[in-house]
DOBA-34140 format. One record per residue (C-alpha): x, y, z; residue number from 1; residue in three letters; chain. Coordinates in pm, 1 decimal, padded with zeros to 6 digits. Layout:
BEGIN
(node (X, Y, Z), NUM, 'ALA', 'A')
...
***
This chain:
BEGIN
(node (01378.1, 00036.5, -01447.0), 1, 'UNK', 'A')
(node (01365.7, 00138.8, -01075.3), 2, 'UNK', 'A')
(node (01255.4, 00494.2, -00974.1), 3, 'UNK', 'A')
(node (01598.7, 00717.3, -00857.8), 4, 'UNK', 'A')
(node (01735.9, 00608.9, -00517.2), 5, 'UNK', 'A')
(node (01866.2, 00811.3, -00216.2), 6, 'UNK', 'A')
(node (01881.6, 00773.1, 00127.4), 7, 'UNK', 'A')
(node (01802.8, 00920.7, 00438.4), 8, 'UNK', 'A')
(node (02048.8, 00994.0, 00778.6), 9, 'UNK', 'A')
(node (01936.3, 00656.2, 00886.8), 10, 'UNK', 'A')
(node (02074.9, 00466.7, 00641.7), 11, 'UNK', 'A')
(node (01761.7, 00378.3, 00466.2), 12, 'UNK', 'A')
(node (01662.2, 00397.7, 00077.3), 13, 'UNK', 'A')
(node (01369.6, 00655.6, -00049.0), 14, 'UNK', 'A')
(node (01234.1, 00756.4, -00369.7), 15, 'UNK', 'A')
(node (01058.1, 00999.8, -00471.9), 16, 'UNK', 'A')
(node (00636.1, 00975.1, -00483.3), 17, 'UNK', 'A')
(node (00558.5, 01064.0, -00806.6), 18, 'UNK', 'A')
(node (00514.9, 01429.2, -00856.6), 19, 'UNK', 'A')
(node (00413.5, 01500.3, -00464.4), 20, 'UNK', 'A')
(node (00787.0, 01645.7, -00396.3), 21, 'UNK', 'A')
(node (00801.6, 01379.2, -00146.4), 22, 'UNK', 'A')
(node (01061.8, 01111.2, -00091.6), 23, 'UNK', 'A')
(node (00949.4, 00782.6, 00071.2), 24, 'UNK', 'A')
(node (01116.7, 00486.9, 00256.1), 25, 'UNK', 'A')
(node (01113.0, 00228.5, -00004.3), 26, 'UNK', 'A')
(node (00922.5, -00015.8, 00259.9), 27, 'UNK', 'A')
(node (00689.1, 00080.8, 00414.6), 28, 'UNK', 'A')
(node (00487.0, -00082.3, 00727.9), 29, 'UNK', 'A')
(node (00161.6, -00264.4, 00653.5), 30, 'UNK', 'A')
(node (-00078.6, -00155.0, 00878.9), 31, 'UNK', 'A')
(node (-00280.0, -00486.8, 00912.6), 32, 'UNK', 'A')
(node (00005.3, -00691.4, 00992.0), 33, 'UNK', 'A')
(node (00086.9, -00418.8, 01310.8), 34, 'UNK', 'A')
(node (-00260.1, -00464.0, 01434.0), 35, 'UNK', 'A')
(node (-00253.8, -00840.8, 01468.5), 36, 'UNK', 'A')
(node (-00315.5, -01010.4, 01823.0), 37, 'UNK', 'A')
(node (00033.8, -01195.7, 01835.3), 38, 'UNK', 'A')
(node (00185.2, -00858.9, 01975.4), 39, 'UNK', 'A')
(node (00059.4, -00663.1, 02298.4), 40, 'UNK', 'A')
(node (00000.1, -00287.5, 02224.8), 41, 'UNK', 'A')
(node (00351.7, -00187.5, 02373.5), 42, 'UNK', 'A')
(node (00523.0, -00444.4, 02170.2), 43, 'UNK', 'A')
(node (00355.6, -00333.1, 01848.3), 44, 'UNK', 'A')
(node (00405.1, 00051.1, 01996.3), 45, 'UNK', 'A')
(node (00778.1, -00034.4, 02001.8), 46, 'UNK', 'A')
(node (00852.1, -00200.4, 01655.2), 47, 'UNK', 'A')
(node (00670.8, 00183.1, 01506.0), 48, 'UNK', 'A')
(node (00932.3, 00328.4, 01697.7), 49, 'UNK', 'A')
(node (01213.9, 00138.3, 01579.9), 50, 'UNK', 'A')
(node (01107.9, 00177.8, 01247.4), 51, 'UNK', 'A')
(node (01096.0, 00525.7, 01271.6), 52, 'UNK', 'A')
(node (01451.5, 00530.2, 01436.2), 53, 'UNK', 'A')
(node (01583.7, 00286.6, 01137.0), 54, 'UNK', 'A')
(node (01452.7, 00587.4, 00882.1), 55, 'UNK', 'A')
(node (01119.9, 00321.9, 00783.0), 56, 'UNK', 'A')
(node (00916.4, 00667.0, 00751.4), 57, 'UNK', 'A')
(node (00597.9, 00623.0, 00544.0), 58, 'UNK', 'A')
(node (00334.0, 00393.1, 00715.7), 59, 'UNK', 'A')
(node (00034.5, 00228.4, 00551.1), 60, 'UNK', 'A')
(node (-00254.5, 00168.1, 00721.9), 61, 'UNK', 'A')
(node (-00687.6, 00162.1, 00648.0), 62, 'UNK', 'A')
(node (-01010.9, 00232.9, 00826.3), 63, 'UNK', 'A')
(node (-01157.3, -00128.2, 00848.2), 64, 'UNK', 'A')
(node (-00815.2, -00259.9, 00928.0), 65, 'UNK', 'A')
(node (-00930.0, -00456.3, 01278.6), 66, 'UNK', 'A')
(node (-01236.2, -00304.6, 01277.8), 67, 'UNK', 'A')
(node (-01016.9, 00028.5, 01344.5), 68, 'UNK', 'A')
(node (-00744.3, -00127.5, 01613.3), 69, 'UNK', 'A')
(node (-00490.5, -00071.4, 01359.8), 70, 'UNK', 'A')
(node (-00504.4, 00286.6, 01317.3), 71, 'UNK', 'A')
(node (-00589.6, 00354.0, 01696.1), 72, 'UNK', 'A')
(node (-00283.0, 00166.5, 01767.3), 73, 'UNK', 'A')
(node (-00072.0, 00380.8, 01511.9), 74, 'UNK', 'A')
(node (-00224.7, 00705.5, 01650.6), 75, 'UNK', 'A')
(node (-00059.5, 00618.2, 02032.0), 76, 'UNK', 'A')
(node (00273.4, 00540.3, 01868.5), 77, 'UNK', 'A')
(node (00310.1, 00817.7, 01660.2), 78, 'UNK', 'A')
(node (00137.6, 01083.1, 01968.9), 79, 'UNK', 'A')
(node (00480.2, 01068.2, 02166.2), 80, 'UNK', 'A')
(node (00751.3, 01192.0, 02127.2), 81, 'UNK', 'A')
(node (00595.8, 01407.5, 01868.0), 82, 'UNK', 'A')
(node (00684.3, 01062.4, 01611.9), 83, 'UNK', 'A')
(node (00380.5, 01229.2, 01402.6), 84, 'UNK', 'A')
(node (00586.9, 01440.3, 01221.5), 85, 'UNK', 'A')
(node (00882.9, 01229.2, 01114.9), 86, 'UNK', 'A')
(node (00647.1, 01000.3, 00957.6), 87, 'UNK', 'A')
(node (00439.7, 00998.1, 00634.3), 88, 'UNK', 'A')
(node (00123.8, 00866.8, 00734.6), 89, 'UNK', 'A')
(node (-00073.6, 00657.8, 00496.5), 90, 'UNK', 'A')
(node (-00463.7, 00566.5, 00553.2), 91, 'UNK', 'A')
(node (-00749.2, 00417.0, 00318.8), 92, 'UNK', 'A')
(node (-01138.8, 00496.2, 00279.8), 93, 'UNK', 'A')
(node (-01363.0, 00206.8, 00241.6), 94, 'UNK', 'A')
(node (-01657.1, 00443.3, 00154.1), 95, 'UNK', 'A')
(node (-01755.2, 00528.4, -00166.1), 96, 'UNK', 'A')
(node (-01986.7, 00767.3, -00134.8), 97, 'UNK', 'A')
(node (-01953.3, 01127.6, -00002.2), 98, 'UNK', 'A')
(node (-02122.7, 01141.4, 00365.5), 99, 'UNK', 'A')
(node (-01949.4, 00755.1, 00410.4), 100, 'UNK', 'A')
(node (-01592.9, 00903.1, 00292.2), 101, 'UNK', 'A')
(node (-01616.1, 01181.7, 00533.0), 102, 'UNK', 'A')
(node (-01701.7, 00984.8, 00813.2), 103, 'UNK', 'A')
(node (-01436.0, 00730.3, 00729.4), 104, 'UNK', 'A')
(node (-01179.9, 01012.6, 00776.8), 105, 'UNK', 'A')
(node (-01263.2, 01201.5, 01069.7), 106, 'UNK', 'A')
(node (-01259.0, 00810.2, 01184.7), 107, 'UNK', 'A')
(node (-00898.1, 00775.3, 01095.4), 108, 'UNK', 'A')
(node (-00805.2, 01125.6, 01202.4), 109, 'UNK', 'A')
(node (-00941.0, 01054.7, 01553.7), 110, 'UNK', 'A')
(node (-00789.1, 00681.9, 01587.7), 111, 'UNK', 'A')
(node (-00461.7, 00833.2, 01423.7), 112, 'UNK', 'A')
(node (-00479.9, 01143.0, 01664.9), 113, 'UNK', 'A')
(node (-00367.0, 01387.2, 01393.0), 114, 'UNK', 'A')
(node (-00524.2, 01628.8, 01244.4), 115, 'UNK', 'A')
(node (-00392.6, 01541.5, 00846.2), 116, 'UNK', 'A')
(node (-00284.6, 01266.6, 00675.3), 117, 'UNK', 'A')
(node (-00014.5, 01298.6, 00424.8), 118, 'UNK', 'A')
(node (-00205.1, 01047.7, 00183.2), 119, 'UNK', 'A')
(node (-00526.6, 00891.3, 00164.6), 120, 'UNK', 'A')
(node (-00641.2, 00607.5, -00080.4), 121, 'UNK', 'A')
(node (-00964.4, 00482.1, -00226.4), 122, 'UNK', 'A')
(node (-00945.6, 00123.0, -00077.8), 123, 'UNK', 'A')
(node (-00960.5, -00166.2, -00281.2), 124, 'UNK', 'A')
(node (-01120.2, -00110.2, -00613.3), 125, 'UNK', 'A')
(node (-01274.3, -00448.9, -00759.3), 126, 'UNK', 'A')
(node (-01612.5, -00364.3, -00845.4), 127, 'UNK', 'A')
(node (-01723.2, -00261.3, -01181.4), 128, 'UNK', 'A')
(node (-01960.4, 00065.4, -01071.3), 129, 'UNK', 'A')
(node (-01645.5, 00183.1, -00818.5), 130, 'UNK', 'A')
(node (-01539.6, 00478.2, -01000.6), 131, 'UNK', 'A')
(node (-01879.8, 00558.8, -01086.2), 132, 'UNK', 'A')
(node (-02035.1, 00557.0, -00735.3), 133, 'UNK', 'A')
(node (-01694.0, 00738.9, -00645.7), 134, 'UNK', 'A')
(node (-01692.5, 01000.1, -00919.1), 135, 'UNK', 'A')
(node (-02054.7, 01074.1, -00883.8), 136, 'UNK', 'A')
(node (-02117.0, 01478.5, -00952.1), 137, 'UNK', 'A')
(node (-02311.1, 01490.1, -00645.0), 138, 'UNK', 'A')
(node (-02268.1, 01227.7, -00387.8), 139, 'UNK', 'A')
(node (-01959.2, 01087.9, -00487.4), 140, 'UNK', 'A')
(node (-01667.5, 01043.6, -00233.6), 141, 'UNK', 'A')
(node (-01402.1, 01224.2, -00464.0), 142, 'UNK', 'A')
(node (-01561.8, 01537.4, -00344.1), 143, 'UNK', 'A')
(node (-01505.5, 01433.3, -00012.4), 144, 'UNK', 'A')
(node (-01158.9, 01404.8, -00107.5), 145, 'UNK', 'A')
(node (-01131.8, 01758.7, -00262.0), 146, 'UNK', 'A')
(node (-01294.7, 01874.1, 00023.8), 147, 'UNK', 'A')
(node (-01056.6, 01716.7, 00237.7), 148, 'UNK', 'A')
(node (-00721.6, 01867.8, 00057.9), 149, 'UNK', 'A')
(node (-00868.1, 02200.4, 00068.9), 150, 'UNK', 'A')
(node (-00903.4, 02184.8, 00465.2), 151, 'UNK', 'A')
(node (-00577.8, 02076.7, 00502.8), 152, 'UNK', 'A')
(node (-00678.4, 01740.7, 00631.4), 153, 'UNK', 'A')
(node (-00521.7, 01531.6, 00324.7), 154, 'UNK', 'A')
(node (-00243.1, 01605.2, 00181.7), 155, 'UNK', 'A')
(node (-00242.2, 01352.0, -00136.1), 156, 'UNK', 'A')
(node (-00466.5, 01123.7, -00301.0), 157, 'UNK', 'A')
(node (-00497.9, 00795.6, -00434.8), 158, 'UNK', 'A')
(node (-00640.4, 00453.7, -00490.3), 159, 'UNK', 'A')
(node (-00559.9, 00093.7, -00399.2), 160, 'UNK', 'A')
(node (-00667.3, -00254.3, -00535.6), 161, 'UNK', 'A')
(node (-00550.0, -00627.2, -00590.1), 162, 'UNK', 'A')
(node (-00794.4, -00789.3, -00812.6), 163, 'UNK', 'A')
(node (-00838.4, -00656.0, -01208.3), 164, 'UNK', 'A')
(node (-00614.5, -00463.5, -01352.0), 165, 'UNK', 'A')
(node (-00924.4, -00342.8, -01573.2), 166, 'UNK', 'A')
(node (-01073.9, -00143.3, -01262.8), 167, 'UNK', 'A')
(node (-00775.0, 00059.7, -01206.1), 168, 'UNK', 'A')
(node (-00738.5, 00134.9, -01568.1), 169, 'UNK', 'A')
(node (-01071.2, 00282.2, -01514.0), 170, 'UNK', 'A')
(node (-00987.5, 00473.7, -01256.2), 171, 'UNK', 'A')
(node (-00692.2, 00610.7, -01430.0), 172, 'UNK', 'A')
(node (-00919.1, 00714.8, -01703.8), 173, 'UNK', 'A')
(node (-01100.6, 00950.8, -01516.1), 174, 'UNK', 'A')
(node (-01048.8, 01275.9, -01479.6), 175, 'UNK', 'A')
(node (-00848.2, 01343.9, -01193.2), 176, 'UNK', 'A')
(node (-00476.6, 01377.5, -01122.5), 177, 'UNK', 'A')
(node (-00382.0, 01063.5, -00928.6), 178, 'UNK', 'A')
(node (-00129.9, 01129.1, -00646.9), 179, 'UNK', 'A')
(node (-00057.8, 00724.1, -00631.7), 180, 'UNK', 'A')
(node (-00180.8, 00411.2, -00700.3), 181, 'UNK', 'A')
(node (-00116.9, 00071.7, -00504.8), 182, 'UNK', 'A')
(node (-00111.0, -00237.1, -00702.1), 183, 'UNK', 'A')
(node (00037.3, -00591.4, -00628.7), 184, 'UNK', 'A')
(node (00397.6, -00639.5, -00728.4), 185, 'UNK', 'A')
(node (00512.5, -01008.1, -00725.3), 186, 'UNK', 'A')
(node (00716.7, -01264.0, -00899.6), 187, 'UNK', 'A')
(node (00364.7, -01426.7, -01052.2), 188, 'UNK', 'A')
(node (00213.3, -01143.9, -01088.6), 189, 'UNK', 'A')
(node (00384.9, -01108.9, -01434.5), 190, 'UNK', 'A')
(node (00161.6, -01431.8, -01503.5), 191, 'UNK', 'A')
(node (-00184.7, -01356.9, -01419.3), 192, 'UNK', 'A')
(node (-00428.2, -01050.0, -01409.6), 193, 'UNK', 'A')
(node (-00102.2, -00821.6, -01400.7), 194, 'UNK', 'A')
(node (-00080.1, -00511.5, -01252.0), 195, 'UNK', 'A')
(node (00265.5, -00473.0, -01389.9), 196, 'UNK', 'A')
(node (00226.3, -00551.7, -01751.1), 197, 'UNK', 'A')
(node (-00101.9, -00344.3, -01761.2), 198, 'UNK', 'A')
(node (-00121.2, -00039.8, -01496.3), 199, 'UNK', 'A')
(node (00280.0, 00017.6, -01389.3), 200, 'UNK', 'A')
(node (00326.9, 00149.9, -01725.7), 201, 'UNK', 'A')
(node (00065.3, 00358.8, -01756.1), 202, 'UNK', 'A')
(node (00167.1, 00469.3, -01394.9), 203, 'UNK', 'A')
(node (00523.1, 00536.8, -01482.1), 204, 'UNK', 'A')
(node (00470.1, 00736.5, -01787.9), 205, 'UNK', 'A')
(node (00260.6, 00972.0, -01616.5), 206, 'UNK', 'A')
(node (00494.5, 00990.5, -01300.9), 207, 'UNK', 'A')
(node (00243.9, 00869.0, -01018.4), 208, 'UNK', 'A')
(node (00369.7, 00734.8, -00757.6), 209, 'UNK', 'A')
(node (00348.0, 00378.7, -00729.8), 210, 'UNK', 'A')
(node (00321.8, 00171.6, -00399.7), 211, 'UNK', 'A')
(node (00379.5, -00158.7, -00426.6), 212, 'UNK', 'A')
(node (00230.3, -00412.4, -00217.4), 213, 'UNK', 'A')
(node (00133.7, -00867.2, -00152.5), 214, 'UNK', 'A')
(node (00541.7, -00857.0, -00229.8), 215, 'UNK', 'A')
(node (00524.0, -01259.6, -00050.9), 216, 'UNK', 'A')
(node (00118.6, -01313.5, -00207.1), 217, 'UNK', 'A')
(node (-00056.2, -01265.6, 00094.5), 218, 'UNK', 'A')
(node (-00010.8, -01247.6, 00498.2), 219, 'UNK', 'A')
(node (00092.3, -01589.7, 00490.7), 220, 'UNK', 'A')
(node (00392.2, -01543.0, 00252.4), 221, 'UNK', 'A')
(node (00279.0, -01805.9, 00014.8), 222, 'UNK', 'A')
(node (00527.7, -01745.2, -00235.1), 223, 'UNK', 'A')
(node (00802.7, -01859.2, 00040.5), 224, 'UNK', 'A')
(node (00604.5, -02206.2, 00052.0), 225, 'UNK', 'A')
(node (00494.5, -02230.5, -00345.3), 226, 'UNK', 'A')
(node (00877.3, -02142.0, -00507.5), 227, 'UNK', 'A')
(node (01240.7, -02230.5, -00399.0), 228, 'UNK', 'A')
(node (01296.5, -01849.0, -00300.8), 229, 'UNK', 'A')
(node (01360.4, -01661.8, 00024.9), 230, 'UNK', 'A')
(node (01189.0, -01300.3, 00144.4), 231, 'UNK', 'A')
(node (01451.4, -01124.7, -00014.6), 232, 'UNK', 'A')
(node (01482.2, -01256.6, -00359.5), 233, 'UNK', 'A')
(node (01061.3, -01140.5, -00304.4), 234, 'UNK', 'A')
(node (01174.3, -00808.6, -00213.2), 235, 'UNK', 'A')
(node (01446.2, -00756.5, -00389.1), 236, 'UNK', 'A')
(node (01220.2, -00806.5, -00719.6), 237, 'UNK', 'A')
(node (00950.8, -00566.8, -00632.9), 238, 'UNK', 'A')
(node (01209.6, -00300.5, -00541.6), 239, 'UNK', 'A')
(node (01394.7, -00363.1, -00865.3), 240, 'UNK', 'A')
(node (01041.5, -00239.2, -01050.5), 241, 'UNK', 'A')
(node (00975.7, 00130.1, -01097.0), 242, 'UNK', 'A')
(node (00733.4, 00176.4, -00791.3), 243, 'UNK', 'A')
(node (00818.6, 00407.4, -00503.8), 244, 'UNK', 'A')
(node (00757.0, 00193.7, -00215.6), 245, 'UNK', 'A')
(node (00662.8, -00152.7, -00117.0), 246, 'UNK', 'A')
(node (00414.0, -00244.9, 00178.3), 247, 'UNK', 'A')
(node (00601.0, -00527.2, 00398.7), 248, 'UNK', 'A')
(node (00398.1, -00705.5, 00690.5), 249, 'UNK', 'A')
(node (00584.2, -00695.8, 00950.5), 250, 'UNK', 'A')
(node (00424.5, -00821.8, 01276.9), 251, 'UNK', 'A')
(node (00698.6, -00844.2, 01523.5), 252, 'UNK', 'A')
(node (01045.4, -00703.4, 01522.7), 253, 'UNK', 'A')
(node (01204.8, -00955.7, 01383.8), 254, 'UNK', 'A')
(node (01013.5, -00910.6, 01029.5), 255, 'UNK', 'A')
(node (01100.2, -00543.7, 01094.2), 256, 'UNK', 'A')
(node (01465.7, -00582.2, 01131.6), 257, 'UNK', 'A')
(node (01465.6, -00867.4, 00899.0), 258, 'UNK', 'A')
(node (01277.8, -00570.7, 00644.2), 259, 'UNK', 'A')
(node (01520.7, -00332.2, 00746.6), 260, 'UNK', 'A')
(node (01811.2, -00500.2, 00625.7), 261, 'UNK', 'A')
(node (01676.8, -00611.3, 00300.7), 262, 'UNK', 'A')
(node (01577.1, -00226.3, 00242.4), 263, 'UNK', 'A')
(node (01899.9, -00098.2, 00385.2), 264, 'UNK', 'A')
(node (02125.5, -00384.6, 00116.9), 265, 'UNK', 'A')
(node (01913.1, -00357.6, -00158.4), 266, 'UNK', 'A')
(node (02056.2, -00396.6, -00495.3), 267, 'UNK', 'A')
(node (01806.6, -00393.0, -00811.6), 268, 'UNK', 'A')
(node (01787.3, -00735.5, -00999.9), 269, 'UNK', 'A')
(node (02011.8, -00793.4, -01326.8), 270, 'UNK', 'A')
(node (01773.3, -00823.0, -01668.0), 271, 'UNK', 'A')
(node (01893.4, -01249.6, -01636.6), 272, 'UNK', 'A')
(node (01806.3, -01288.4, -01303.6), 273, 'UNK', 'A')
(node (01447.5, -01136.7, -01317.4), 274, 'UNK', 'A')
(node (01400.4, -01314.3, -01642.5), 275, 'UNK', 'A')
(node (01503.0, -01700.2, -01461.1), 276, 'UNK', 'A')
(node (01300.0, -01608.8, -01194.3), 277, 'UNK', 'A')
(node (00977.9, -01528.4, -01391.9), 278, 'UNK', 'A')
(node (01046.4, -01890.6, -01559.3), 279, 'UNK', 'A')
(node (01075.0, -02046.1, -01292.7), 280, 'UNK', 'A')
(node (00697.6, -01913.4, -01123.6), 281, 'UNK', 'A')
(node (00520.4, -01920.9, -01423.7), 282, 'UNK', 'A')
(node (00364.5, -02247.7, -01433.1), 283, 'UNK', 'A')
(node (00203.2, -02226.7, -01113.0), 284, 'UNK', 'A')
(node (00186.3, -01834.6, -01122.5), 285, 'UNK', 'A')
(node (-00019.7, -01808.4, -01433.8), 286, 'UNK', 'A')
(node (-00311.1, -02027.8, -01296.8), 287, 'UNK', 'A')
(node (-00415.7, -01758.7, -01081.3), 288, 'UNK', 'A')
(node (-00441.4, -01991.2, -00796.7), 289, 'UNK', 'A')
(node (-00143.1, -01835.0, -00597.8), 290, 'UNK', 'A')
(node (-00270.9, -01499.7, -00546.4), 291, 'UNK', 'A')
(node (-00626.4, -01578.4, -00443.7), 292, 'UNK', 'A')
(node (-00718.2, -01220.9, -00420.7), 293, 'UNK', 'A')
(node (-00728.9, -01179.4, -00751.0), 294, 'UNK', 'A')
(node (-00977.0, -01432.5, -00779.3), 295, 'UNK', 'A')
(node (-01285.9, -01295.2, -00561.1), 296, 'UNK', 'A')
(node (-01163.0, -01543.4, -00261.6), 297, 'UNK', 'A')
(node (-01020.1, -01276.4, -00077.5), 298, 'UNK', 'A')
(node (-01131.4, -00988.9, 00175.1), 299, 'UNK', 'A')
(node (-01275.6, -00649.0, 00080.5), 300, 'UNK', 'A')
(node (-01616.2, -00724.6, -00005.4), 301, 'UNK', 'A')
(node (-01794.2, -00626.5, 00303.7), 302, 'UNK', 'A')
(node (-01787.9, -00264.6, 00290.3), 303, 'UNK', 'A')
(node (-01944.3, -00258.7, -00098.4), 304, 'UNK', 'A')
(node (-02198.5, -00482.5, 00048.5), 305, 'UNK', 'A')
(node (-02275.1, -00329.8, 00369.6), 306, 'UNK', 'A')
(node (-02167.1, 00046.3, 00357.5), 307, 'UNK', 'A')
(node (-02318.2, 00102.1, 00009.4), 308, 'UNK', 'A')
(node (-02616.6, -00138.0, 00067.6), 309, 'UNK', 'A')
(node (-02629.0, -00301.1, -00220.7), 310, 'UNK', 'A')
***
């Protein structure tokens, strides 16, 4: 069952974030996709704009994302017109340890030009000794994180990943009061490795806010070319799953306005039509081969490897 709905005086849908006392767009935009090269800075600059005008409020984005473009590109669209503030602003830490994770966020504060950051996120948990490098009592980047909240420079806390459900289990067994956790939510992901039949329970029952994200598989929207299904039968399924928002790419303004409209018409899924559309992707969705970054084939490794030096 979906999280409770209202909307904003745009027009668009937003849930509440677990138990942060904030409501959220129920799409949010994907900070990769923004930073990509097909767009010139002002054309990327706009589409932020008109998201924020459309009521799309909380924006994702991550310290490696471009090697940093993405963020620095966020920061001058959200610096005029005081934009900042009508926006919940979403960034990652690659680091893992404590002197890394600080330096990764006075990073994003400076590219973001902003001096908080209503959430941040452990980014992409896949390897096994993650929560133990990041919980460590003395070096460990959680207590740059606590650090952080108690200086006013984060607001929230969480973690992200795409690749074992078993390592954010782990993560959820520590002991710490998640804000949110970000998880792939997909019509195969049912099928394979899944998020949803594993960690969106566990999630839900303890009210953290869930963000939902790989809603078409991967930047190029495989599950449009795998399945006989459109963007917003994809949508329209993640939505209809208790998570409080859903990371869309959107790379020019028509995926915007395209995302926009699903967001702004969405209806949740009937029991029957989420159960023929499982049927229908399980075949080829419980091979694994459709979401390759559940498989090791996909981004993310770089920063263990490099940043922790191992």
């Amino acid at each position: 069952m979906m999280r409770c709905q209202t909307s904003n005086a745009q027009g668009m849908p937003t849930r509440p974030l677990g138990e942060t006392g904030e409501n959220v767009s129920i799409i949010s935009l994907g900070g990769w996709d923004i930073g990509v090269d097909s767009n010139t800075e002002s054309e990327a600059i706009k589409i932020m704009h008109e998201a924020i005008a459309e009521g799309l409020t909380f924006f994702d984005n991550c310290w490696e994302y471009h090697s940093g473009y993405s963020e620095e590109l966020m920061g001058k669209a959200l610096a005029q017109d005081n934009k900042r503030e009508k926006v919940f602003l979403m960034t990652k830490v690659c680091g893992r340890d404590y002197k890394t994770a600080k330096k990764h966020l006075e990073d994003s504060l400076k590219r973001l030009q902003t001096d908080y950051l209503d959430l941040w996120q452990f980014h992409g948990i896949k390897w096994d000794d993650d929560p133990e490098l990041i919980f460590d009592e003395n070096k460990g980047a959680v207590k740059a994180a606590m650090e952080a909240k108690q200086e006013g420079k984060v607001r929230f806390i969480g973690f992200t990943g795409h690749e074992r459900p078993a390592h954010h289990l782990e993560m959820l067994d520590q002991d710490f009061s998640w804000d949110t956790v970000q998880m792939p939510t997909n019509i195969v992901d049912p099928h394979f490795h899944s998020f949803q039949k594993e960690v969106l329970p566990v999630c839900t029952d303890r009210n953290i806010g869930v963000i939902g994200m790989k809603g078409l598989a991967a930047q190029n929207a495989r599950l449009l070319k795998e399945f006989d299904v459109d963007a917003e039968t994809c949508r329209r399924y993640a939505l209809s799953l208790p998570i409080s928002s859903l990371v869309c790419g959107i790379q020019n303004q028509q995926d915007l306005r395209d995302n926009i409209r699903i967001a702004k018409n969405f209806k949740p899924m009937e029991e029957k039509e989420i159960k023929d559309l499982l049927a229908q992707t399980e075949e080829k969705g419980e091979k694994g081969i459709i979401e390759e970054y559940k498989t090791g084939n996909y981004g993310c490794d770089w920063f263990h490897n490099e940043i922790m030096n191992v």
